[in-house]
C-alpha positions in Angstrom: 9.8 15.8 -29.0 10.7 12.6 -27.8 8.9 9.5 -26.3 9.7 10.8 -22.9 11.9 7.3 -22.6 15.9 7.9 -21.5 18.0 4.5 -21.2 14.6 2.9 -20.8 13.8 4.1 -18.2 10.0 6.4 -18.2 9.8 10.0 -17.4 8.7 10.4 -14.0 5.9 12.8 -13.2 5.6 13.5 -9.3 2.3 15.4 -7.9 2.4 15.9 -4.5 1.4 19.2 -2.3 4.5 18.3 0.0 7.9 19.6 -0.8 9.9 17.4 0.9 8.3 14.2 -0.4 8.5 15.9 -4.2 12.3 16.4 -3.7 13.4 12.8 -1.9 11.2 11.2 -4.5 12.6 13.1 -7.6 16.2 12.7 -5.9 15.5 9.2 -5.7 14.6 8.5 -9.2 17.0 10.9 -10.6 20.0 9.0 -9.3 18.2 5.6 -10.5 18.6 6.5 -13.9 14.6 8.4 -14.1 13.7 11.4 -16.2 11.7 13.4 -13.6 9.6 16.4 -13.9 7.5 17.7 -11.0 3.7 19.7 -9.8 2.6 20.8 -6.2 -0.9 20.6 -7.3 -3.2 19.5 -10.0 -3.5 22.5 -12.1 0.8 22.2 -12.3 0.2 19.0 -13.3 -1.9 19.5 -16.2 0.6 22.4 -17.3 3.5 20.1 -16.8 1.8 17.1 -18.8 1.5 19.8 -21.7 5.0 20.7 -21.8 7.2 17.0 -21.3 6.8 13.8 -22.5 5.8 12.0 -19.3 5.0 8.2 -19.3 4.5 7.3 -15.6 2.2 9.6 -13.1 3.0 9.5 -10.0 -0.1 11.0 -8.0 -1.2 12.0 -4.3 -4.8 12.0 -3.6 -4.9 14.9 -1.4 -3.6 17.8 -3.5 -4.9 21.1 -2.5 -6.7 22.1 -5.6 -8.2 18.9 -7.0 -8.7 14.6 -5.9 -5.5 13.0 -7.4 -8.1 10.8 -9.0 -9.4 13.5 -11.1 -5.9 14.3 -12.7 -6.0 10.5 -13.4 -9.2 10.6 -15.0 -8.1 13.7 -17.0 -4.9 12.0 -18.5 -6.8 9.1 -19.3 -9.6 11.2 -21.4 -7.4 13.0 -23.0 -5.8 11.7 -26.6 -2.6 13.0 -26.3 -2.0 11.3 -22.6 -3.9 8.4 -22.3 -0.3 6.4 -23.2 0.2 7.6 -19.6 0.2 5.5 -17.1 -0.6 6.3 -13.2 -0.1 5.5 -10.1 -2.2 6.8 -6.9 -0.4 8.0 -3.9 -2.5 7.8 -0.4 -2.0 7.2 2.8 -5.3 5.5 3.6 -4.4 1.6 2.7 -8.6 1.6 2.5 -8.9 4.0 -0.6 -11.1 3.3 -3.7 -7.4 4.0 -5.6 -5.9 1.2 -3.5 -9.0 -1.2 -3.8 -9.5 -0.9 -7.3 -7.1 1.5 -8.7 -8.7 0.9 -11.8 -12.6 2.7 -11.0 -10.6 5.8 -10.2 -8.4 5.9 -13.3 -5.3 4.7 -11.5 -3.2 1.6 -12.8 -1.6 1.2 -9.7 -1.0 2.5 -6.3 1.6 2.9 -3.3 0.5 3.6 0.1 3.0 6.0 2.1 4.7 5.4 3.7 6.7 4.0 0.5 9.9 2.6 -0.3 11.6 3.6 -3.0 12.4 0.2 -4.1 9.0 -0.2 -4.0 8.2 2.9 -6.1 10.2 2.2 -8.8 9.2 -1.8 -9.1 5.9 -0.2 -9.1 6.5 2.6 -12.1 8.8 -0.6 -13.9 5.7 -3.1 -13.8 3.7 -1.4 -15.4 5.6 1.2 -17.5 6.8 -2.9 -18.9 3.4 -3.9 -19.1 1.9 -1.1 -21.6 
């Protein structure tokens, strides 16, 4: 297995219940160079974070099944993830994730809607700042 890092750029993980923000966001990264692997809810993500070497969470708050927050928490708890780092989705620009990404297991956030430029200085900053 590798480190999950491709021309030095971090492999993308993309939760998000909506379909068409999953594929513009993983069509984004892709054709910037980004690893991406993708989950429509929280229970996929935990699957997915089993299978690939992911670096950089990218998470939405709302899923169906479970808070974003609480996949956060789970990747930071666990041994084998807690390299990962994550970023909170939301579009509530008043969230606890966007306040203090921090007390809800985030490292960083992005409220939608989101550029991409500003996605991927985001994931860079602090993928560079492990």
């Amino acid at each position: 297995m590798t480190d999950g890092v491709v021309g030095g750029k971090p492999h993308v993980l993309i939760v998000d219940d909506m379909a068409d923000v999953v594929e513009l966001t993983g069509m984004l990264l892709r054709s910037c160079g980004y690893t991406v692997s993708t989950a429509r809810t929280g229970a996929e993500a935990l699957e997915v974070l089993e299978r690939d070497p992911i670096q950089v969470a990218v998470i939405d708050l709302g899923l169906p099944d479970v808070d974003g927050s609480q996949v956060a928490m789970r990747i930071k708890q666990h041994d084998s993830w807690a390299h990962i780092r994550t970023i909170a989705v939301t579009g509530d620009a008043g969230a606890d994730a966007v306040r203090d990404p921090a007390s809800t297991g985030f490292d960083a956030h992005v409220v939608k809607p989101f550029s991409g430029a500003d996605l991927m200085a985001t994931i860079d900053r602090i993928f560079r700042g492990r």
